[in-house]
FILUMLUM-703778 format. One record per residue: residue in one letter; y negated, x negated, z of N, C-alpha, C in turn. Coordinates in steps of 0.2 Angstrom, whole numbers, plus 5000, padded with zeros to 4 digits. Layout:
BEGIN
AYXZYXZYXZ;...
// end
This chain:
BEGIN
X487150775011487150725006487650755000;X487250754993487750774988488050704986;X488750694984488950654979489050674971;X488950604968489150584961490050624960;X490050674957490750674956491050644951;X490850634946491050594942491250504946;X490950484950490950434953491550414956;X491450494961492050504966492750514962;X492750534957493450554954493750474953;X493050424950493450344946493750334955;X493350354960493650314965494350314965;X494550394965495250414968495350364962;X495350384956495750374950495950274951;X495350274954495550164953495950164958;X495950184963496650174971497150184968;X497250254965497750294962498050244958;X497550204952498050144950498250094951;X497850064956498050004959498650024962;X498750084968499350094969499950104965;X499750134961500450134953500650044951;X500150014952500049954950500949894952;X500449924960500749854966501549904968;X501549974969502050004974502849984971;X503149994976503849974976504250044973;X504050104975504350154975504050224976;X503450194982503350234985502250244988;X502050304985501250304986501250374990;X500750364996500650445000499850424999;X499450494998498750494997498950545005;X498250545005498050595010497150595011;X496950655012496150675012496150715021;X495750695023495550735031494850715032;X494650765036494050775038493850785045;X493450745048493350745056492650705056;X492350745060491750755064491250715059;X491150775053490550735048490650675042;X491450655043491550605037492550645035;X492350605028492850625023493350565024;X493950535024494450495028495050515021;X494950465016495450465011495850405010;X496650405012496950335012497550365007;X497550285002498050284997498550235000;X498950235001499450195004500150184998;X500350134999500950114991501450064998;X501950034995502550015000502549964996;X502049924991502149844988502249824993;X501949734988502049694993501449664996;X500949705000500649725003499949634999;X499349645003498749615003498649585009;X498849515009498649455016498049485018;X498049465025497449495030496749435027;X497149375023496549335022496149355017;X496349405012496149415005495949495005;X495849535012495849595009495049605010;X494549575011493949555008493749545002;X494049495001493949464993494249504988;X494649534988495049594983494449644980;X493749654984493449684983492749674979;X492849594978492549554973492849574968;X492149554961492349574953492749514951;X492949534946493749484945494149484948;X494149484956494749454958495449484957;X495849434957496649464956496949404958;X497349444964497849384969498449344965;X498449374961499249334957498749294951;X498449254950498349214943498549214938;X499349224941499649204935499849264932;X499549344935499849384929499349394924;X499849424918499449434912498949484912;X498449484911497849554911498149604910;X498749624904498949704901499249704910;X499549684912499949714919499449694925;X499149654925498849624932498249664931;X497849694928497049724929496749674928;X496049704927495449654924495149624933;X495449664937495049644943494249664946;X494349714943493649764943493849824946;X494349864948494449924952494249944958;X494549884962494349874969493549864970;X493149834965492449814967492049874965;X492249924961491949964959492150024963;X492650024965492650084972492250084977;X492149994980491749974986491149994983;X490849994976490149994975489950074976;X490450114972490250194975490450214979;X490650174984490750204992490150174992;X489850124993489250084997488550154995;X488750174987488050194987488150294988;X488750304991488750354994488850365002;X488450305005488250275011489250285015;X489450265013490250265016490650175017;X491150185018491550095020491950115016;X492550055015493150035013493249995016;X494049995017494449935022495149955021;X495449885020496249885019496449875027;X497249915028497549905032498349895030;X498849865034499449835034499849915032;X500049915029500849995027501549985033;X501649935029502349905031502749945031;X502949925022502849875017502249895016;X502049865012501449875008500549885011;X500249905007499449915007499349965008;X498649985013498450075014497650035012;X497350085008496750055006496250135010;X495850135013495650175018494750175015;X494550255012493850265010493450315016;X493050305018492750345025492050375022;X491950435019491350445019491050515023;X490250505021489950555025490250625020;X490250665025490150745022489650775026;X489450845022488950885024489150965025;X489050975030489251085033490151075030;X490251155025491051135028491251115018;X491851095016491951075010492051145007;X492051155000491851194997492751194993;X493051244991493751264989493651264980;X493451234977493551244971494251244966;X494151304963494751324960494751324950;X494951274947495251264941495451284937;
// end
């Protein structure tokens, strides 16, 4: 299976700011690969995503604080547009606890071995 790279890049790119967004201090990315899928987790030390809400975050609009202002709080489309190019490059998304803070965890397929490209 080939992916959309342009797709794959907004992925990283929207974690990437959602982590800037919420973190305390502190963001670790990490990319791994095991037995056929791609395992990229953005983790930040905010103040992390209730177990009740880390569903709904992945809805259009949503943004858990109401009361911030758009220029700082996001329009509430980042999180929904990563789960849609994961979904249509047959992969998941799922949030998990940090402590402190949010790991937002993307699983997709790969195919033979990854290819080294250099810039």
């Amino acid at each position: 299976m080939s992916g959309d790279e342009d797709a794959l890049a907004r992925v990283v790119r929207n974690l990437l700011d959602n982590a800037l967004r919420h973190a305390a201090t502190r963001i670790d990315v990490s990319l791994r690969t095991l037995q056929g899928t791609a395992r990229l987790v953005v983790a930040d030390d905010g103040p992390g995503i209730p177990g009740a809400d880390r569903e709904r975050v992945f809805d259009r609009f949503t943004r858990l604080d109401d009361a911030r202002a758009r220029d700082t709080g996001g329009s509430g489309l980042g999180l929904a547009i990563v789960r849609d190019i994961v979904v249509a490059h047959h992969g998941s998304t799922h949030i998990e606890d940090n402590r402190p803070g949010t790991r937002l965890i993307v699983v997709l397929p790969v195919e033979g071995r990854i290819a080294r490209v250099s810039r």
